[in-house]
N, C-alpha and C positions, 0 to 999 in steps of 0.2 A: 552782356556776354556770360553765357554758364559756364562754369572752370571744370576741369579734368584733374582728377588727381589720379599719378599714375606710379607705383614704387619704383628706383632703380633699379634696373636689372631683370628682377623676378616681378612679372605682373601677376602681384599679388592681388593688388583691390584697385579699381576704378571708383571716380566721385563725376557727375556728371549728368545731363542730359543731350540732348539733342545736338552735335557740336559738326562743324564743319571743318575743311581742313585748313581753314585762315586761323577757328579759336584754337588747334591744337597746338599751335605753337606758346599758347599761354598758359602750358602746361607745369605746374608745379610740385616738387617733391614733397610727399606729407614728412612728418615727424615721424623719424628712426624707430623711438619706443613703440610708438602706434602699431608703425609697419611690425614690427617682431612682434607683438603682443598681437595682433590677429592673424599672424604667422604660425603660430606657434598654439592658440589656440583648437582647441581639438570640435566648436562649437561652429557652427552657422552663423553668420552675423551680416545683416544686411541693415543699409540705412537709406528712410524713405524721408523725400520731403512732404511738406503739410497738403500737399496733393496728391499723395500716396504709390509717386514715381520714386521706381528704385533709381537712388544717386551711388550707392555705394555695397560690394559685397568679397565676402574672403573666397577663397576657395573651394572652401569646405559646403558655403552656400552656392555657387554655381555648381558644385555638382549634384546639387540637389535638380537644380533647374536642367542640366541637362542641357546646356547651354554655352558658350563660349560667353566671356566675360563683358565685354565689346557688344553684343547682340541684347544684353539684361540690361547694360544700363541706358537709362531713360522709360522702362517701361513699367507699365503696372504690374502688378506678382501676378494678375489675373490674364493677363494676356504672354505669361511665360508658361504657367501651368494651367493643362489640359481640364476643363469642366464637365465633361459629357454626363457625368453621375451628379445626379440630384444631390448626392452627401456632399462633394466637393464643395456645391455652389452653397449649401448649410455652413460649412466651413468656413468659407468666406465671407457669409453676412457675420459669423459670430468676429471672426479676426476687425471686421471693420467697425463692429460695436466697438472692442475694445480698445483699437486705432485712435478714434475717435475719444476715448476716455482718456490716450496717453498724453494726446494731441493739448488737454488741459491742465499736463503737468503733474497729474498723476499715474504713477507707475502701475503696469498691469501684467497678469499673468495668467495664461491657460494652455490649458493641452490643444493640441492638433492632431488630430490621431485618425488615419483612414486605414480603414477595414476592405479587406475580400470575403466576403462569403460567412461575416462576422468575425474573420481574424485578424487582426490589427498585421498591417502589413509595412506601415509606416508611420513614429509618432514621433508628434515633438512638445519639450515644455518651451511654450515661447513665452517671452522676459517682453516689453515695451516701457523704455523710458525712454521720456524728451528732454536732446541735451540741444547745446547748441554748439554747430559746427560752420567758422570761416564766417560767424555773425550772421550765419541764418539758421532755424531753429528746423530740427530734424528731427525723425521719431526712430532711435537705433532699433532696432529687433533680434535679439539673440535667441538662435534654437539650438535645446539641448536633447539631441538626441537619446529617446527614452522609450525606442523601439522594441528595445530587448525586455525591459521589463514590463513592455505591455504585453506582452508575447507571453512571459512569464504570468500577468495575470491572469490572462484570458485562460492559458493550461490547467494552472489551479483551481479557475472558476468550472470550466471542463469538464476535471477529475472529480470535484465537488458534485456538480451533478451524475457525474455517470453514480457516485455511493449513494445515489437517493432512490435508484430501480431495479429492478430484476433480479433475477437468483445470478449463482456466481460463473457459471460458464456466460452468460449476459453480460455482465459488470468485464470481465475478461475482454469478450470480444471488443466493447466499446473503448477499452485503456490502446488495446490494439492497433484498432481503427486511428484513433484521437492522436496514435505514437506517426503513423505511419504518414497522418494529414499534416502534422507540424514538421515532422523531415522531408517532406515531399518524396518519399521512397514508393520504389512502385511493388515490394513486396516487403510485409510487418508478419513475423509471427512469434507466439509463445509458445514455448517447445519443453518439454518433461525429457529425462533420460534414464531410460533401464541401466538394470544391470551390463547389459549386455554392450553398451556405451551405444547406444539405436537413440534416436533424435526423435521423438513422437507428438507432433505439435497439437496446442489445446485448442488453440485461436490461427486461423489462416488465414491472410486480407492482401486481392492482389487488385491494384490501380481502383483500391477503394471498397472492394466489393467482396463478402464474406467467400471464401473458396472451403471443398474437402479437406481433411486435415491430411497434412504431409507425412512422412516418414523416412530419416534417409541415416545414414553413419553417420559418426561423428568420426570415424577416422580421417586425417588427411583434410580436417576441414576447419574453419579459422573458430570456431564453438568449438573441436576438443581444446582450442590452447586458452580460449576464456576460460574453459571449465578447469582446466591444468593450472592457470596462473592464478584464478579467483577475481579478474582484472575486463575492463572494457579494452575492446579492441576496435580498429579503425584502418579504413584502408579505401582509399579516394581515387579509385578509376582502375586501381594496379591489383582489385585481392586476386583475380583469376593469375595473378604472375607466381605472387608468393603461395598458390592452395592448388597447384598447375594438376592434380589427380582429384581434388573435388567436384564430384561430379553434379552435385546439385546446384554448383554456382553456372553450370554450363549447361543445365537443363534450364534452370532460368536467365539462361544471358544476364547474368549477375559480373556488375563489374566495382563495385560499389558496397562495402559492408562494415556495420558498426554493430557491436552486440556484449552484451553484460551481461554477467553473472546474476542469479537469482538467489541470495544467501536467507535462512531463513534464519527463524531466531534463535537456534542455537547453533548457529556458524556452518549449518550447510547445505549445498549447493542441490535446490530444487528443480532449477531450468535455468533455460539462458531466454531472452530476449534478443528477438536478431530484426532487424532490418537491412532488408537488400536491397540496391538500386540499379536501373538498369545503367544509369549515367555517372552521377557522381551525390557523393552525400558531404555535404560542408559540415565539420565539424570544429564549431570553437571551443573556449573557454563556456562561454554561457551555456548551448549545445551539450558540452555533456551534462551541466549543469541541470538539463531537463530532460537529456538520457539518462542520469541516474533518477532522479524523481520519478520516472515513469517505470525503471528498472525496480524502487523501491513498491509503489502505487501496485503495480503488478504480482510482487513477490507478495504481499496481504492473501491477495485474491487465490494464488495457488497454496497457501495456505491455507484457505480457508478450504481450496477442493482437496486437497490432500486427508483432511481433517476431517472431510466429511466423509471421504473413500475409507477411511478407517474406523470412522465409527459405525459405517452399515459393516464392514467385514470384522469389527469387536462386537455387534450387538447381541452376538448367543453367550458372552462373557463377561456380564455385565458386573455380576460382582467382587470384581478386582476393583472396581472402581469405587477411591471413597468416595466420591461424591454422589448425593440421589439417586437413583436409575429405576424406573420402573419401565415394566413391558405391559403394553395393552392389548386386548383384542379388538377388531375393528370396530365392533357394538360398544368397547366404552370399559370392559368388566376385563379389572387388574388380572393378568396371568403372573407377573412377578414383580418383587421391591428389593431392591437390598436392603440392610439393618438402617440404613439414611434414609431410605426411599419411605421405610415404614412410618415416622416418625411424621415424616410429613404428610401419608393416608391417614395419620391419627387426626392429625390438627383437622383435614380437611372433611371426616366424616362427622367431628363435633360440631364445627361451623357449617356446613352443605348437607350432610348428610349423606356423602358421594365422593364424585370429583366435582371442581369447580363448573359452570360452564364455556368460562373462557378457554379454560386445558382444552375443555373439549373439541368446541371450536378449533382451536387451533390444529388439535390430531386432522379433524377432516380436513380444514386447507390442506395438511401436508401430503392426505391422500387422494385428493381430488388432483392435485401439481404435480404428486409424483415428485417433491422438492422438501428438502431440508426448511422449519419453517420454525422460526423464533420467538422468545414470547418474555417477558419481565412478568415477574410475579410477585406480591407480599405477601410470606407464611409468616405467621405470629409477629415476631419482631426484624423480622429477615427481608431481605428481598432477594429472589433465584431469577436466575438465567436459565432458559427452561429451551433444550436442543430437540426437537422432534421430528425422529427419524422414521419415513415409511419405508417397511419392510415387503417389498410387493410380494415375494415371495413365500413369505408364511403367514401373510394379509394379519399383519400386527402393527405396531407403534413403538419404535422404542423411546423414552423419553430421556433426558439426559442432564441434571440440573448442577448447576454452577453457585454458591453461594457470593453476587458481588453487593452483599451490605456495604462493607467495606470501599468497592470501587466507587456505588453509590454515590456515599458520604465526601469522597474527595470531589464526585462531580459537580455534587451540590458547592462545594467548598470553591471551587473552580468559576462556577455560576453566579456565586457571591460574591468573589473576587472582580467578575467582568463588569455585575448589576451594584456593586455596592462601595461608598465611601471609606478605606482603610483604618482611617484615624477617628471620624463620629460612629460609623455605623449604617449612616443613611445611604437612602438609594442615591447615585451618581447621576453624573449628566447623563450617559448612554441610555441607563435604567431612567431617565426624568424623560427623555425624548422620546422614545418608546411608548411609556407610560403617556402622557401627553397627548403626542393622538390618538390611543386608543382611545381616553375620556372623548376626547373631541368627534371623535367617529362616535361613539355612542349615543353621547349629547346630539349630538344633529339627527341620528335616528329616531331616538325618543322622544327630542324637541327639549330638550330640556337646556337648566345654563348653569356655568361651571363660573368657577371664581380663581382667579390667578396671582399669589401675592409674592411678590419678590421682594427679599430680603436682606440689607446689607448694613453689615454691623458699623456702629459708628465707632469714629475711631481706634480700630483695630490695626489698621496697616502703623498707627504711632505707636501703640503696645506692645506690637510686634517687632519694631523695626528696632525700639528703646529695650526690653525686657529681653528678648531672642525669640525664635522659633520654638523654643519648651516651650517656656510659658504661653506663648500664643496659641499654641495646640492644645493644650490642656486646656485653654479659655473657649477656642471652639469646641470642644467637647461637654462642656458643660454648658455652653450655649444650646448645643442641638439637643441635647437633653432635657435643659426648660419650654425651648419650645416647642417640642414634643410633647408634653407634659399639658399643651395649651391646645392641644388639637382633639378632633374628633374619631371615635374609632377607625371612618373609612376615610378619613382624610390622609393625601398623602404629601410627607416632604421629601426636599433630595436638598444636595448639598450639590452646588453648580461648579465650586472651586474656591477655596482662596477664602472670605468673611462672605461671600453671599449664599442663599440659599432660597429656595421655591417651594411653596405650598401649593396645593390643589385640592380644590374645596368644589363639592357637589354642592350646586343652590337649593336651599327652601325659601328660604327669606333672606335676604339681603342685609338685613339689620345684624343678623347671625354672623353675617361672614367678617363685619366690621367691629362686632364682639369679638372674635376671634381674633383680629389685627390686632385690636384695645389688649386686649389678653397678653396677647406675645411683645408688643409694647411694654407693657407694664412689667412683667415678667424679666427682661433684660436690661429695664432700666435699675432695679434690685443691684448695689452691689455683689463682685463677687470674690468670693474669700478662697485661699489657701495655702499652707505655710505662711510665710510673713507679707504674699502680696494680697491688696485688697484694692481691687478693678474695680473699674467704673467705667459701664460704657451704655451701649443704647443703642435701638436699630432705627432703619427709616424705612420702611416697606411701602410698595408700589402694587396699588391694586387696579386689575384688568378683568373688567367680565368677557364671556363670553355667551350671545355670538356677537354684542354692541358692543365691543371694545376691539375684536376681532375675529375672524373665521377662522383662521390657521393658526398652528404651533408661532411662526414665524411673527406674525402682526402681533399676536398675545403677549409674546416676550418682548417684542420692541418697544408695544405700546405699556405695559407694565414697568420695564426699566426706567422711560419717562413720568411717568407719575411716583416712583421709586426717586430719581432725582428732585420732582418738585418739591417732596419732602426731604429731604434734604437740603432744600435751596431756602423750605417752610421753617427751619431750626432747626431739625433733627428729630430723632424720639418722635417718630409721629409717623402716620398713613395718609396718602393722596390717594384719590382715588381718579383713573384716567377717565377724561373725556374730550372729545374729538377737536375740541374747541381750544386752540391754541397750543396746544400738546408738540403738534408736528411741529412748530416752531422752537419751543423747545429745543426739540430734541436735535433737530436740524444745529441748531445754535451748539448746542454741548460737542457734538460732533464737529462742528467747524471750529471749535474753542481748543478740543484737544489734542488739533491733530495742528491745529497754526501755534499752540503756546511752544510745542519744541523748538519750532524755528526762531521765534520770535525772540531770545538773546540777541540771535547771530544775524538778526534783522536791523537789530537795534532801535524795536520795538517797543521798549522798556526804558522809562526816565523815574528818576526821583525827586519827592520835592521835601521841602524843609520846612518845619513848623519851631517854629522861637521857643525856648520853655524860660518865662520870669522869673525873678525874686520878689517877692512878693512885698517884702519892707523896702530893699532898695529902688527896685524897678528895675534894675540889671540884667540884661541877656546872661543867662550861665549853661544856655545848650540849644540842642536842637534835635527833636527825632524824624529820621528818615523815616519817609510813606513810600514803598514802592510802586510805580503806576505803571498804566498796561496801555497802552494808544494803537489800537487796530486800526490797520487803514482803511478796512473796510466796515467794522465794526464800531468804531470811535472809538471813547475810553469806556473799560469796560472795568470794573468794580472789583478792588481785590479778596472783597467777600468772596466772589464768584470764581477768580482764577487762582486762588488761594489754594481752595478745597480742591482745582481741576490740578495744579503742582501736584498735591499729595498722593492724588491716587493715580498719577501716569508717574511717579518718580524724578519728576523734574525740580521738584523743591530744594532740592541738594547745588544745584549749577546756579538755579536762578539765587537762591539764598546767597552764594560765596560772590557773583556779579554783584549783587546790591553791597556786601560787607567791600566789598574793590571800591565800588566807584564813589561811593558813601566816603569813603576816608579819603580817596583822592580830592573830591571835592571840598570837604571839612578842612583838607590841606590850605584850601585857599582863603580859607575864610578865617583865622587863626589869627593872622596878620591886625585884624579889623576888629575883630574882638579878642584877648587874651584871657587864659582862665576859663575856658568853655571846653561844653563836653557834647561829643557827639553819641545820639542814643539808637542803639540799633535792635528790631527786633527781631528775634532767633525763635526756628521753630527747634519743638523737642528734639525731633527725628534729626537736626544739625547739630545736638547735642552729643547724641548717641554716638556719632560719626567718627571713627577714632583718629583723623586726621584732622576733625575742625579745629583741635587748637593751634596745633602748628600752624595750620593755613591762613588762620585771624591772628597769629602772629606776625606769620610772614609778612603779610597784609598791614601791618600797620609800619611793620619797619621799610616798608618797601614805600609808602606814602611819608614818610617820618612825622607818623603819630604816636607821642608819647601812651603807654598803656592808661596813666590814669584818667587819659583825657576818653576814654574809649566806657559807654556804657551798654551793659546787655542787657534790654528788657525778654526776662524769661517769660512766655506763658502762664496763666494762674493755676492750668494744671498741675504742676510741677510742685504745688502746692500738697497735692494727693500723696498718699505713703504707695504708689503704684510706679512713681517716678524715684524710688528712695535711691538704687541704682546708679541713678548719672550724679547724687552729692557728690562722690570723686569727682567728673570732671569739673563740677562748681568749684570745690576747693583748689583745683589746680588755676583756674581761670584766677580766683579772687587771691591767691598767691603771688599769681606773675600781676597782680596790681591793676588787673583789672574790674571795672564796677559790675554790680547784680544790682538786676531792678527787679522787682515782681510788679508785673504788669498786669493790670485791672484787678486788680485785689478787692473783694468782695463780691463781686460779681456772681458769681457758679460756687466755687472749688476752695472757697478759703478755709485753710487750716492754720490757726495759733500757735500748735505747736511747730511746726513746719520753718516758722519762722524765727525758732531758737535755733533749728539743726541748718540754716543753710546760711551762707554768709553772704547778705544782703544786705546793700549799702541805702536803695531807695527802694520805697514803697509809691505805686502808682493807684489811687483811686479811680474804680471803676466811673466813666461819664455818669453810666445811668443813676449811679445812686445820686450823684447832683440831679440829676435832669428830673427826677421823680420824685423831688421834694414837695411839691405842690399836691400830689396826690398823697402821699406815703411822709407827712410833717416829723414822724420819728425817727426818720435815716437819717436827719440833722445830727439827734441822738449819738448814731450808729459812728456816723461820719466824724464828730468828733471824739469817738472814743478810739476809733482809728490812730489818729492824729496823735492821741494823749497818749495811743499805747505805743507809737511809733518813737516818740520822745524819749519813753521812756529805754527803748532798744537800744537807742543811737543810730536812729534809720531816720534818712531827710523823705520828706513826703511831697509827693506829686499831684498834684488835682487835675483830673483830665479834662476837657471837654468847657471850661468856663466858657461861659456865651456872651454876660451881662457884668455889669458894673453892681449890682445886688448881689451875684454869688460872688462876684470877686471880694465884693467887702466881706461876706458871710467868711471866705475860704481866710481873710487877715484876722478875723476876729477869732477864728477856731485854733490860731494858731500854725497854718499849712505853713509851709517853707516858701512850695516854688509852685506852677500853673502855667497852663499852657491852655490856649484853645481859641475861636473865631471870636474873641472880644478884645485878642490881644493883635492876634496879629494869623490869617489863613496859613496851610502850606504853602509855600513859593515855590519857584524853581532855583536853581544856583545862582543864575544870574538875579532875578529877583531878587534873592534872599541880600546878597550883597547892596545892593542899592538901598534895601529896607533899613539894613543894618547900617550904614551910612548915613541914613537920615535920622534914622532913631539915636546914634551915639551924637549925632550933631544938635539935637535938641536944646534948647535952652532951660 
């Protein structure tokens, strides 16, 4: 049986298929909030099952369909609306792609937008996610009607082209035209007014088509009281009521009128814009929103013609004007300058010996057109705006220059701003995209091959997140400056966002291009100084040739990002360079990693296991540190190396960190009993340090498990080590006050500093595995490793050996003097319940 949902009262929404009148009686009320919440909604919202039959829709969606409510449901969308047009059925293959993508649990979204005759006439942004409804799984579809602002682009995109052609009674007609097509009015004009209050239109346009220019009063006509109040006016079926002696609205069976003022820029009123209709003109909010934009787009243009009617009727009086002005004869030979005008015949008979021949040029377009004709020019250190007027009547030239140095320099500024990085300087993403395929269009013309190296700093987001946004900014800054500093004159970088950035490197030799990676490598592994911080970081860069790595902008950056990650995955500090061979795996993998770890808490995806730490003289359990692990169901276990680094740079390290500090102390709760005097060891990343709430919340956290503080240990990072971390000593000392332990963990490894270890208050020291593990190679880390120990003594810091394997380094690590050791000779990580059982049998030894 297929069920019917139907709301009380108001048939708001139906759920169903195909039902007869036996299932309707097993008809059920949906959920109150549902019904008011798609009540009330002002959106379209239809719900298809996994066979793409509508079960469910609001209101607001049958009136799309045009349809009674009862007749939609059970059908396809495709067999409700009409296909005849080839775009429809486009439409619908793209909607069924993306159906088909919700269908697997991933949310989707695109426009729906059909056009008449190019102008959007209907749009929607549709929403697709799959929920489940009554235990069977449905794909909702909400549309947000986004009609009006397509409408709105398509007029801007419009008016954009109409200012790319013709002189300016052209550009007129076409705003005209373009006002009259989007109101659907069957008469558009733009009209001048004398003295005399006479109506004198520039532009005539009736049911589309250019007409003679009009002329009529303004008395008594709804244009004198736009022009009287400075205001739009409108009137929808009734102006012939309110204008009953205008006689031009009854020449043209005008019943229908909206029209606005034309202000120019010093406050006044040049013309009105009027559109008339024979029927009715719908006027919204949006609507006038694009009768003023058209009223404004318009008001430019007769400004321009007003301005060019005055400079042929000023051209015998030229030297009023300070600015330039010279008079030509048609053959070329100055008849007058003003004292500006000369200045600049000076400069141009040193450099020409004449006039330029661009000036020239440009006189004769403007008397071959019979048209006003413009020209940009550099004198000395200037640039002119150069107005050239044909005089037909005393077969002259007047010329007319504008000094815009000045505007110039802000356009440039403007340019720079759209093409350039704020904070380094470098070109931006828009400028990198751009940039990009032009190379790639070149390169394939000439055959040649480009190199692509993406950039991303290593730990930056911990710098940032510890130090603040100063300091982080100022580190980029001197970042993009070293590696600039490594590059080739026509080599270009950009800054993409955030610690990454892009090189693009024209190939000769290939070896070159990985000198240059080596380079910038080297370069940013260099600490870096200023005021009292001294950084320490390093990039990993991803190198993509082209056309064997990629043909497009798109492959190039995709496939460069992954080889950008392999080194990263490599240690860091380093360059991969991509090839085809296993790459897409990868990359596949990263992407399936970062988009499953958010869910993956609230999956309960995520367990921890327990590793015993000994006493080395007694033999006694005195702890245990948590491992956090990741168990993919599709995945397996996947290696907190790997989803470690994926926490930090999607932001999820902060949720998943305070989850392991929870469930770590809840289970430590239990084990307490069994062993007494044990400490549980937790590792903390920086960026948990920084947090101004992580102390509270590892308090909260313990009293809520009732774990006493000193039974609680923090292994910090060895970075923390670095005077780049000096910053969070405050929260150390506030931690090691309320009685909780500090470990530094893998000490010697990277980042050890001596003195570091006067200023922080740390209770253990943990020895790096590798230094044990690499005694067989490297016999003087025995050395090393004991003078650890000896200097640890001498602090009053208990020391930790990590990683013991064998019954030889265990003797080694007694005879050195260590404390305590942990590692697979003593005893693997367990799970909770393991750990328990372990510890049972190990206290029960004889």
């Amino acid at each position: 049986m297929v069920h019917r949902i139907t709301s009380m009262g108001n048939n708001i929404l139906a759920i169903g298929t195909n039902m007869n009148s036996s299932e309707k009686s097993g008809c059920y009320v949906i959920n109150n909030d549902i019904k008011k919440t798609l009540k009330k909604t002002r959106d379209s919202v239809i719900v298809f099952n996994q066979d793409g039959q509508i079960v469910l829709v609001n209101e607001m969606a049958a009136r799309y369909f045009l349809q009674d409510t009862d007749k939609i449901i059970g059908q396809n969308a495709w067999d409700v609306i009409p296909m005849q047009k080839l775009a429809h059925k486009r439409l619908f293959l793209k909607a069924a792609k993306y159906f088909q993508q919700a269908k697997s649990g991933i949310p989707q979204q695109f426009n729906w937008v059909e056009y008449l005759d190019k102008r959007p006439v209907q749009a929607f942004d549709v929403i697709l996610n799959s929920l489940t409804l009554h235990n069977e799984p449905v794909i909702v579809a909400r549309l947000i009607d986004i009609t009006q602002a397509k409408i709105l682009e398509w007029v801007l995109w419009s008016l954009a082209e109409i200012s790319n052609h013709g002189g300016i009674n052209d550009v007129i007609d076409d705003i005209t035209r373009l006002a009259s097509n989007v109101f659907h009015t069957d008469h558009a004009c733009v009209i001048l007014i004398d003295s005399s209050d006479t109506a004198h239109s520039v532009s005539y346009y009736r049911h589309g088509a250019k007409q003679p220019n009009i002329t009529y009063p303004l008395q008594g006509t709804p244009c004198q009281d736009v022009k009287k109040t400075r205001s739009i006016y409108h009137f929808n079926g009734d102006v012939q009521t309110h204008y009953p002696d205008a006689s031009i609205l009854k020449e043209l069976n005008v019943h229908s009128y909206i029209g606005g003022p034309l202000i120019n820029s010093e406050g006044q009123i040049v013309g009105i814009l009027t559109l008339f209709s024979e029927t009715s003109i719908d006027v919204n909010k949006h609507n006038r929103t694009l009768f003023q934009l058209f009223s404004e787009r318009v008001c430019l243009e007769i400004e321009r013609l007003l301005s060019h009617r005055k400079l042929q009727f000023l051209a015998s009086i030229p030297q009023q004007d300070p600015n330039p002005v010279l008079r030509l004869q048609s053959g070329g030979s100055v008849l007058y300058s003003n004292s500006s005008g000369k200045k600049i015949l000076e400069y141009w008979n040193k450099l020409f010996h004449g006039l330029p021949r661009q000036l020239l040029d440009a006189c004769g377009l403007a008397k071959k057109n019979r048209d006003v004709v413009r020209v940009e020019m550099d004198v000395a250190d200037k640039v002119y705006f150069f107005i050239i007027v044909w005089i037909a009547d005393f077969d002259q030239v007047n010329i007319y220059a504008t000094d815009i140095t000045e505007l110039k320099r802000v356009q440039q500024r403007m340019r720079d701003l759209a093409n350039y990085d704020t904070l380094t300087n470098l070109a931006n993403r828009q400028f990198f995209d751009t940039t990009l395929s032009l190379w790639i269009e070149r390169a394939k013309k000439n055959k040649e091959e480009l190199a692509l190296l993406l950039i991303d700093i290593d730990n930056f987001k911990t710098i940032n997140d510890t130090l603040g946004h100063q300091i982080g900014d100022i580190l980029l800054k001197n970042v993009a400056k070293r590696m600039s500093g490594c590059l080739r004159k026509n080599d270009f970088i950009a800054r993409l966002g955030g610690d990454e950035f892009v090189v693009i490197l024209a190939i000769t030799n290939q070896t070159d291009i990985e000198k240059v990676a080596g380079k910038i490598n080297q370069a940013l592994s260099d600490p870096f100084e200023f005021g009292e911080y001294h950084l320490e970081t390093a990039c990993s860069i991803g190198i993509c040739y082209y056309p064997g790595g990629g043909s497009n902008a798109g492959d190039l950056m995709r496939n460069a990002d992954m080889a950008m990650y392999q080194a990263k995955k490599n240690g860091k500090n380093q360059y991969a360079i991509y090839s085809d061979k296993g790459f897409d795996e990868v990359s596949n993998r990263l992407i399936f990693l970062k988009k499953d770890l958010k869910k993956a808490i609230s999956r309960q995806e995520f367990y921890i296991d327990y590793q015993p730490q000994f006493d080395l003289l007694s033999g006694k359990i005195i702890g245990y540190e948590a491992f956090i692990r990741w168990r993919h169901p599709e995945k397996g276990l996947i290696s907190p190396g790997e989803f470690i680094p994926l926490a930090e740079q999607t932001g999820s390290i902060h949720s998943l960190g305070y989850w392991t500090i929870e469930q770590a102390l809840k289970d430590f709760s239990t084990t307490r009993t069994s062993v007494s005097d044990t400490k549980i060891s937790l590792n903390i990343a920086l960026s948990q340090l920084s947090d101004q709430n992580f102390i509270d919340n590892l308090c909260n956290s313990m009293v809520n498990a009732n774990i006493p503080k000193e039974s609680v240990v923090l292994d910090i990072a060895e970075q923390i080590s670095t005077i780049q971390y000096r910053h969070l000593d405050t929260n150390l000392e506030v931690l090691h006050s309320e009685g909780i332990r500090l470990s530094l963990d893998n000490f010697g490894a990277q980042h050890s500093n001596l003195n570091r270890l006067l200023e922080i208050p740390f209770n253990y020291i943990k020895i790096a595995q590798n230094l044990l593990h690499s005694l067989d190679q490297h016999p003087r880390q025995g050395a090393f490793i004991s003078g650890i120990i000896e200097l640890a003594h001498k602090l009053d810091l208990l020391v930790i050996q990590k990683g013991v394997e064998n019954a030889e380094q265990n003797d080694m690590m007694k005879q050195l003097g260590c404390h305590y050791a942990q590692g697979y000779y003593y005893c693997r990580p367990l799970s909770i319940n393991a750990l328990q059982e372990f510890i049972e049998r190990y206290e029960s030894r004889d």
